[in-house]
C-alpha positions as CSV (number, residue, x, y, z in Angstrom):
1,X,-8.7,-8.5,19.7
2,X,-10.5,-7.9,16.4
3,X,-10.4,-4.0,15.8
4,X,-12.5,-1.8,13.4
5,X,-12.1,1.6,12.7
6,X,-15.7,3.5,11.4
7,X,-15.4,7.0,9.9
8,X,-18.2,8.9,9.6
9,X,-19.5,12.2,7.9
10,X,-19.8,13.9,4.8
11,X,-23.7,15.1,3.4
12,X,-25.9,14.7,6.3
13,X,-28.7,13.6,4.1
14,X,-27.6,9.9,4.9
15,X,-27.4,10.3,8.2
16,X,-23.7,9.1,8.8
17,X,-24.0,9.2,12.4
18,X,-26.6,6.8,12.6
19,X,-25.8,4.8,10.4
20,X,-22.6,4.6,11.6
21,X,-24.0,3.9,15.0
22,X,-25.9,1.0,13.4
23,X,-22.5,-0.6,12.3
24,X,-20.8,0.0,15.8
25,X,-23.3,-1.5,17.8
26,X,-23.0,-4.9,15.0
27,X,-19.2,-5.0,15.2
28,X,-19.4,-3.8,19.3
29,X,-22.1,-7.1,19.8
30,X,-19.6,-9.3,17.8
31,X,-16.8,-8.5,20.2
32,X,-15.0,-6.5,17.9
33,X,-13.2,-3.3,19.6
34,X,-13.9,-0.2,17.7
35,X,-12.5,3.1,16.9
36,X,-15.1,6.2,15.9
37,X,-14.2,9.4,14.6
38,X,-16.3,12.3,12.2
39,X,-12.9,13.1,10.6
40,X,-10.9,11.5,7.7
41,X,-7.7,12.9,9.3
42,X,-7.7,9.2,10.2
43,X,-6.6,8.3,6.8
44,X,-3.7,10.2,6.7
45,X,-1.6,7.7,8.8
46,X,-1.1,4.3,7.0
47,X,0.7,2.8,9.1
48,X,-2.0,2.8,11.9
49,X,-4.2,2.1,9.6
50,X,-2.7,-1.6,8.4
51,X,-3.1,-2.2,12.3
52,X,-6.9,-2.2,12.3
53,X,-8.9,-5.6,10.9
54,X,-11.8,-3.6,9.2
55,X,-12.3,0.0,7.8
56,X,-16.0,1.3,7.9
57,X,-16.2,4.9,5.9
58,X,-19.5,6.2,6.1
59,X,-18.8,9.7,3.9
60,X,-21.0,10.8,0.9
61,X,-19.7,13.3,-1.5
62,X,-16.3,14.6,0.4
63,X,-12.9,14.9,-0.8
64,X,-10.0,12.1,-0.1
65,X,-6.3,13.4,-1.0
66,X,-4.4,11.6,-3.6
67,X,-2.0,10.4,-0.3
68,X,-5.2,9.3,2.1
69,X,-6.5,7.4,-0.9
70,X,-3.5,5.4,-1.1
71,X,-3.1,5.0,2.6
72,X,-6.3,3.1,2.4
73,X,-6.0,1.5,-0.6
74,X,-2.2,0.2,0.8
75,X,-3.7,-1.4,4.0
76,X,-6.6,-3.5,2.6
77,X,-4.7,-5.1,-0.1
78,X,-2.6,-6.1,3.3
79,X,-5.3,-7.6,4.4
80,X,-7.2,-5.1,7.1
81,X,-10.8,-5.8,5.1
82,X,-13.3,-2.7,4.2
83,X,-17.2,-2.6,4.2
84,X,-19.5,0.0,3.7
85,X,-23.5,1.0,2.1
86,X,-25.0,3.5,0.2
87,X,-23.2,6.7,-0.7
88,X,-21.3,6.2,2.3
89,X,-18.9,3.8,0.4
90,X,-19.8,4.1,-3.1
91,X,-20.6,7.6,-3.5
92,X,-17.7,9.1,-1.0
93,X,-15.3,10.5,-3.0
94,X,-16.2,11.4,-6.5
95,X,-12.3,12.7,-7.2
96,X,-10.7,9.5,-6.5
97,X,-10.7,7.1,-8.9
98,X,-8.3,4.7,-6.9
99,X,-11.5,4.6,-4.1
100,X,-14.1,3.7,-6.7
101,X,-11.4,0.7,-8.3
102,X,-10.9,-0.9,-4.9
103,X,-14.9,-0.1,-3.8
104,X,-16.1,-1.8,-7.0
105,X,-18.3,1.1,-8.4
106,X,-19.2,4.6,-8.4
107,X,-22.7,5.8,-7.9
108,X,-24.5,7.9,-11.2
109,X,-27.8,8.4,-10.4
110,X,-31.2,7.2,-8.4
111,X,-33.7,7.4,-11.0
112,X,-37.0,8.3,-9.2
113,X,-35.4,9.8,-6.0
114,X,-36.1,8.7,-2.6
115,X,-39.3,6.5,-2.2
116,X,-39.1,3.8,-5.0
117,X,-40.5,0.6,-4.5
118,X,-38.0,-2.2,-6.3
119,X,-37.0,-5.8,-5.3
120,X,-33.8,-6.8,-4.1
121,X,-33.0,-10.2,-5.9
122,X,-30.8,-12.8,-4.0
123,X,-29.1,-14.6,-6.5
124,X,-26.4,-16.7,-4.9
125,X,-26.3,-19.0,-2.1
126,X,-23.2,-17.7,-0.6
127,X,-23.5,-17.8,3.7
128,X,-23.5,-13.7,3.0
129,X,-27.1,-14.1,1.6
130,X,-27.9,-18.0,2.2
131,X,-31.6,-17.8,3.7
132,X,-32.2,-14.5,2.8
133,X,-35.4,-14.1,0.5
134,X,-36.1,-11.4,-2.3
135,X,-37.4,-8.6,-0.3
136,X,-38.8,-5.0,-1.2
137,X,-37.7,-1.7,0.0
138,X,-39.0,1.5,-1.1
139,X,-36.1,3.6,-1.1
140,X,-33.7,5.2,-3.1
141,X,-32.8,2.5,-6.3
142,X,-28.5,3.5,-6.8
143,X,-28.1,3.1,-10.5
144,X,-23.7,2.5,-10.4
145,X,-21.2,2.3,-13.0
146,X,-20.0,-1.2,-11.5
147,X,-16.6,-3.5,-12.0
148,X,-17.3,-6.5,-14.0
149,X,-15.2,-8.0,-11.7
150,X,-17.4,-8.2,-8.2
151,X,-18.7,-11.2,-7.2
152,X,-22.5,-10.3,-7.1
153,X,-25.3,-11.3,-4.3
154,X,-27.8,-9.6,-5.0
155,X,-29.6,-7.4,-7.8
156,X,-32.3,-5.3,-8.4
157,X,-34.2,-4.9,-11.5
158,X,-34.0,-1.2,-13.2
159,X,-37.4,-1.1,-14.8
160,X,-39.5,0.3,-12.0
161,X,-38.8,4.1,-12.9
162,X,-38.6,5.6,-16.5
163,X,-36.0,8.0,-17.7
164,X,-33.6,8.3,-20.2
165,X,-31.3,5.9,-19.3
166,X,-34.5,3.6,-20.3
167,X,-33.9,3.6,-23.9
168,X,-31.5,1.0,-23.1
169,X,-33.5,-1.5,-21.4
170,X,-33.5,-2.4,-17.9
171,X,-31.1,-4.0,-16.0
172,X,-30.0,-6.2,-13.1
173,X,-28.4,-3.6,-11.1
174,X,-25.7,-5.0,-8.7
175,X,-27.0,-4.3,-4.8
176,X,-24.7,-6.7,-3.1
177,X,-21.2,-7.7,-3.5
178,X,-18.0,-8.6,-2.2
179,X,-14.4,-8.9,-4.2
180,X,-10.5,-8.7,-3.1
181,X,-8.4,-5.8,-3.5
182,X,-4.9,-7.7,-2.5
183,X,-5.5,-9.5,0.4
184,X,-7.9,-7.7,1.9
185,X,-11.9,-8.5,1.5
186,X,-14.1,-5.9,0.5
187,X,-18.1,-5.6,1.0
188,X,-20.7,-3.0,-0.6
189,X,-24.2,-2.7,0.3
190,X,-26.3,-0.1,-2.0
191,X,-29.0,-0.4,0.3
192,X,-28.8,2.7,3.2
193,X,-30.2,5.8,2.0
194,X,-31.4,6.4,5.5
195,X,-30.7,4.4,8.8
196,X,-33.6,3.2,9.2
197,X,-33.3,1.2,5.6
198,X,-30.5,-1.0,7.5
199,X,-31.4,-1.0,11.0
200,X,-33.6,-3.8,10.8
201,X,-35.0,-7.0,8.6
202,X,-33.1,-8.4,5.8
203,X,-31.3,-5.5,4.7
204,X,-29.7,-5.3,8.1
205,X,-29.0,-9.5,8.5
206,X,-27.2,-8.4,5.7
207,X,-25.3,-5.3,6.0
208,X,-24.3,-7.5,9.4
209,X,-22.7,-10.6,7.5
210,X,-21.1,-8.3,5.5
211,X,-19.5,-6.3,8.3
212,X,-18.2,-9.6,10.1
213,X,-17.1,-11.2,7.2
214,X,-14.7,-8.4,6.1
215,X,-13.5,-8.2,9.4
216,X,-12.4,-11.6,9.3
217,X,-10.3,-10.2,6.1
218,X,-6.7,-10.7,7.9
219,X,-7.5,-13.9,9.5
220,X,-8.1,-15.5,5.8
221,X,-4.8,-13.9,4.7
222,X,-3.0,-15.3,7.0
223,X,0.1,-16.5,5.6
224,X,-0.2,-15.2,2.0
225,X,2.3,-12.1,1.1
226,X,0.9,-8.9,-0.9
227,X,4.4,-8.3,-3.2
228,X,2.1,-11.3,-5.4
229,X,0.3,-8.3,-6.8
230,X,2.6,-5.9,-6.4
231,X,4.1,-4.0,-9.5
232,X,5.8,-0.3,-10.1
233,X,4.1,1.7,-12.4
234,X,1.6,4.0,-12.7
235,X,-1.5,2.4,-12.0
236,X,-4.5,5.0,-11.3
Protein backbone atom coordinates (compact mmCIF):
# COMPACT_ATOMS: atom_id res chain seq x y z
CA UNK A 1 0.00 0.00 0.00
CA UNK A 2 1.24 3.50 -1.22
CA UNK A 3 1.17 5.82 1.87
CA UNK A 4 1.27 9.74 2.13
CA UNK A 5 1.50 11.79 4.91
CA UNK A 6 -0.13 15.57 4.40
CA UNK A 7 0.66 18.26 7.04
CA UNK A 8 -1.22 21.12 7.21
CA UNK A 9 -1.27 24.62 8.88
CA UNK A 10 0.56 27.64 9.26
CA UNK A 11 -1.08 31.39 8.03
CA UNK A 12 -4.61 30.72 7.30
CA UNK A 13 -4.65 33.13 4.52
CA UNK A 14 -3.93 30.01 2.20
CA UNK A 15 -6.34 28.02 3.43
CA UNK A 16 -4.26 24.88 4.44
CA UNK A 17 -7.14 22.89 5.34
CA UNK A 18 -8.61 22.99 2.09
CA UNK A 19 -6.09 22.82 0.22
CA UNK A 20 -4.89 20.12 2.00
CA UNK A 21 -8.26 18.49 1.53
CA UNK A 22 -7.86 19.02 -2.22
CA UNK A 23 -4.65 16.84 -2.15
CA UNK A 24 -6.19 14.05 0.06
CA UNK A 25 -9.10 13.41 -1.86
CA UNK A 26 -6.32 13.18 -5.25
CA UNK A 27 -3.96 10.78 -3.45
CA UNK A 28 -7.32 9.04 -1.49
CA UNK A 29 -8.95 8.54 -5.40
CA UNK A 30 -5.56 7.14 -6.51
CA UNK A 31 -5.65 4.45 -3.81
CA UNK A 32 -3.05 5.85 -1.88
CA UNK A 33 -3.62 5.53 2.06
CA UNK A 34 -3.07 8.75 3.80
CA UNK A 35 -2.14 10.23 7.09
CA UNK A 36 -3.52 13.97 8.05
CA UNK A 37 -2.45 15.93 10.89
CA UNK A 38 -2.40 20.17 11.60
CA UNK A 39 0.84 19.69 13.54
CA UNK A 40 4.55 19.39 12.51
CA UNK A 41 5.25 17.30 15.62
CA UNK A 42 5.15 14.78 12.78
CA UNK A 43 8.48 15.67 11.65
CA UNK A 44 10.14 15.15 14.59
CA UNK A 45 10.36 11.29 14.19
CA UNK A 46 12.49 10.27 11.15
CA UNK A 47 12.33 7.11 11.28
CA UNK A 48 8.49 7.03 10.63
CA UNK A 49 8.86 9.31 8.35
CA UNK A 50 11.34 7.18 5.79
CA UNK A 51 8.22 4.76 6.10
CA UNK A 52 5.72 6.92 4.21
CA UNK A 53 6.06 7.09 0.05
CA UNK A 54 5.12 10.97 -0.14
CA UNK A 55 5.31 13.98 2.27
CA UNK A 56 2.63 16.79 1.46
CA UNK A 57 3.48 20.05 3.89
CA UNK A 58 0.97 22.49 3.39
CA UNK A 59 2.52 25.38 6.08
CA UNK A 60 3.21 29.05 5.12
CA UNK A 61 5.47 31.10 7.20
CA UNK A 62 6.05 28.68 10.46
CA UNK A 63 9.04 27.59 12.12
CA UNK A 64 10.83 23.94 11.37
CA UNK A 65 13.71 23.02 14.03
CA UNK A 66 17.20 22.57 12.78
CA UNK A 67 16.49 18.56 13.83
CA UNK A 68 12.74 18.34 11.96
CA UNK A 69 14.45 19.94 8.96
CA UNK A 70 16.79 17.20 8.71
CA UNK A 71 14.37 14.50 9.53
CA UNK A 72 12.73 15.46 6.41
CA UNK A 73 15.37 16.29 4.41
CA UNK A 74 16.98 12.51 5.55
CA UNK A 75 13.92 10.64 4.30
CA UNK A 76 13.39 12.07 0.76
CA UNK A 77 16.87 11.63 -0.35
CA UNK A 78 15.87 7.88 0.69
CA UNK A 79 13.50 8.00 -1.52
CA UNK A 80 9.88 8.75 0.27
CA UNK A 81 9.08 11.68 -2.58
CA UNK A 82 7.77 15.35 -1.47
CA UNK A 83 5.17 17.62 -3.26
CA UNK A 84 3.67 20.74 -2.41
CA UNK A 85 2.20 24.53 -3.94
CA UNK A 86 2.24 27.93 -3.11
CA UNK A 87 3.58 29.11 0.20
CA UNK A 88 2.66 25.94 1.53
CA UNK A 89 5.99 24.42 0.21
CA UNK A 90 7.92 27.31 -0.88
CA UNK A 91 7.19 29.75 1.51
CA UNK A 92 6.96 27.40 4.79
CA UNK A 93 9.87 28.00 6.67
CA UNK A 94 11.72 31.16 6.06
CA UNK A 95 14.60 30.03 8.89
CA UNK A 96 15.57 26.92 7.18
CA UNK A 97 17.71 27.09 4.61
CA UNK A 98 18.17 23.20 4.32
CA UNK A 99 13.99 23.31 3.38
CA UNK A 100 14.44 25.92 0.64
CA UNK A 101 17.80 23.70 -0.91
CA UNK A 102 15.77 20.46 -1.18
CA UNK A 103 12.28 22.52 -2.18
CA UNK A 104 14.09 24.29 -5.03
CA UNK A 105 13.32 27.98 -4.00
CA UNK A 106 12.25 30.39 -1.55
CA UNK A 107 9.37 32.75 -2.15
CA UNK A 108 10.37 36.94 -2.18
CA UNK A 109 7.53 38.62 -3.11
CA UNK A 110 4.05 38.74 -5.32
CA UNK A 111 4.39 41.91 -7.03
CA UNK A 112 0.70 43.23 -7.46
CA UNK A 113 -0.87 41.19 -4.58
CA UNK A 114 -3.70 38.87 -5.01
CA UNK A 115 -5.69 39.29 -8.23
CA UNK A 116 -3.10 39.48 -11.14
CA UNK A 117 -3.97 38.25 -14.33
CA UNK A 118 -0.57 36.38 -15.92
CA UNK A 119 -0.13 33.27 -18.13
CA UNK A 120 1.21 30.13 -17.14
CA UNK A 121 3.62 28.95 -20.02
CA UNK A 122 4.02 25.11 -20.55
CA UNK A 123 7.29 24.73 -21.90
CA UNK A 124 8.14 21.02 -21.83
CA UNK A 125 6.47 18.07 -23.06
CA UNK A 126 7.17 15.98 -20.01
CA UNK A 127 3.81 13.48 -19.18
CA UNK A 128 3.65 16.12 -15.95
CA UNK A 129 2.42 18.81 -18.40
CA UNK A 130 2.02 16.85 -21.87
CA UNK A 131 -1.51 18.18 -23.09
CA UNK A 132 -1.65 20.86 -20.94
CA UNK A 133 -2.10 24.33 -22.79
CA UNK A 134 -0.94 27.91 -21.59
CA UNK A 135 -3.68 28.93 -19.41
CA UNK A 136 -4.43 32.27 -17.32
CA UNK A 137 -5.08 32.65 -13.71
CA UNK A 138 -5.59 35.79 -11.98
CA UNK A 139 -4.06 35.27 -8.77
CA UNK A 140 -1.28 35.90 -6.76
CA UNK A 141 2.13 35.89 -9.45
CA UNK A 142 5.17 34.23 -6.68
CA UNK A 143 8.19 36.07 -7.75
CA UNK A 144 11.12 33.08 -6.03
CA UNK A 145 14.67 33.11 -5.66
CA UNK A 146 14.89 29.66 -7.59
CA UNK A 147 17.79 26.71 -7.95
CA UNK A 148 19.24 26.80 -11.30
CA UNK A 149 19.18 23.35 -10.94
CA UNK A 150 15.19 22.40 -11.27
CA UNK A 151 13.99 20.89 -14.14
CA UNK A 152 11.33 23.55 -15.19
CA UNK A 153 7.61 22.94 -16.65
CA UNK A 154 6.18 25.73 -16.71
CA UNK A 155 6.78 29.63 -16.50
CA UNK A 156 5.18 32.74 -16.25
CA UNK A 157 6.25 35.93 -17.60
CA UNK A 158 7.05 38.80 -14.91
CA UNK A 159 6.06 41.87 -16.88
CA UNK A 160 2.40 42.12 -16.08
CA UNK A 161 2.96 44.25 -12.76
CA UNK A 162 5.54 47.15 -12.33
CA UNK A 163 7.76 47.71 -9.39
CA UNK A 164 11.10 47.96 -8.64
CA UNK A 165 12.26 44.81 -9.22
CA UNK A 166 11.35 46.06 -13.01
CA UNK A 167 14.42 47.88 -13.61
CA UNK A 168 15.69 44.63 -14.44
CA UNK A 169 13.60 43.44 -16.98
CA UNK A 170 11.09 40.82 -16.91
CA UNK A 171 11.50 37.39 -16.49
CA UNK A 172 10.30 33.77 -17.09
CA UNK A 173 9.53 33.04 -13.56
CA UNK A 174 9.65 29.28 -12.81
CA UNK A 175 5.81 27.97 -11.82
CA UNK A 176 6.41 24.31 -12.28
CA UNK A 177 9.09 21.96 -11.49
CA UNK A 178 10.39 18.83 -10.35
CA UNK A 179 14.23 17.84 -9.29
CA UNK A 180 15.86 14.97 -6.96
CA UNK A 181 17.12 15.49 -3.60
CA UNK A 182 18.95 11.91 -3.23
CA UNK A 183 16.66 9.47 -4.28
CA UNK A 184 13.65 10.93 -3.52
CA UNK A 185 11.51 13.09 -6.26
CA UNK A 186 10.46 16.43 -5.46
CA UNK A 187 7.46 18.57 -7.04
CA UNK A 188 6.61 22.42 -6.62
CA UNK A 189 3.53 24.08 -7.80
CA UNK A 190 3.58 28.10 -7.23
CA UNK A 191 0.10 28.06 -8.19
CA UNK A 192 -2.41 27.85 -4.89
CA UNK A 193 -2.83 31.10 -3.26
CA UNK A 194 -6.34 29.97 -2.50
CA UNK A 195 -8.05 26.41 -2.86
CA UNK A 196 -10.09 27.23 -5.21
CA UNK A 197 -6.91 28.21 -7.67
CA UNK A 198 -6.13 24.22 -7.58
CA UNK A 199 -9.37 22.66 -7.16
CA UNK A 200 -10.19 22.55 -10.64
CA UNK A 201 -9.00 22.93 -14.58
CA UNK A 202 -5.43 22.83 -15.53
CA UNK A 203 -3.89 23.95 -12.46
CA UNK A 204 -5.41 21.11 -10.68
CA UNK A 205 -4.65 18.20 -13.74
CA UNK A 206 -1.51 19.43 -12.65
CA UNK A 207 -0.95 19.82 -9.02
CA UNK A 208 -2.54 15.99 -9.46
CA UNK A 209 0.35 14.57 -11.79
CA UNK A 210 2.52 16.08 -9.60
CA UNK A 211 1.18 14.52 -6.43
CA UNK A 212 1.22 10.92 -8.06
CA UNK A 213 4.32 11.09 -9.61
CA UNK A 214 6.26 11.94 -6.41
CA UNK A 215 4.55 9.30 -4.71
CA UNK A 216 5.84 6.95 -7.05
CA UNK A 217 9.34 8.39 -5.72
CA UNK A 218 10.46 4.96 -3.90
CA UNK A 219 9.23 2.72 -6.50
CA UNK A 220 11.81 4.49 -9.08
CA UNK A 221 14.55 4.09 -6.49
CA UNK A 222 14.23 0.87 -6.12
CA UNK A 223 17.42 -0.67 -6.01
CA UNK A 224 19.73 2.39 -5.93
CA UNK A 225 21.63 3.14 -2.38
CA UNK A 226 21.67 6.85 -0.94
CA UNK A 227 25.51 6.58 0.65
CA UNK A 228 26.21 7.65 -3.50
CA UNK A 229 25.64 11.19 -2.28
CA UNK A 230 26.47 10.89 0.95
CA UNK A 231 29.47 12.93 2.47
CA UNK A 232 30.43 14.23 6.20
CA UNK A 233 30.73 17.70 6.50
CA UNK A 234 29.02 20.63 7.07
CA UNK A 235 26.70 21.08 4.40
CA UNK A 236 23.83 23.79 5.24
Amino acid sequence: MTTALITWGGWDGHEPDKVAAIFDKVLNDAGIETTVTDSLDCFDDGVKLKTYDLIVPVWTMSDLSRDAATNVSEAVAAGTGIAGCHGGMCDAFRGSPLWQFMTGANWVGHPGGDGVKHRVNIISDDPLVAGISDFDVETEQYYLHVDPANKVLATTRTDVVTWYHSANGSVDMPVVWTREWGLGRVYYNALGHQASVIASGPAFEMVKRGLLWAAQSKSSAKGRDATQFQNPGNHW
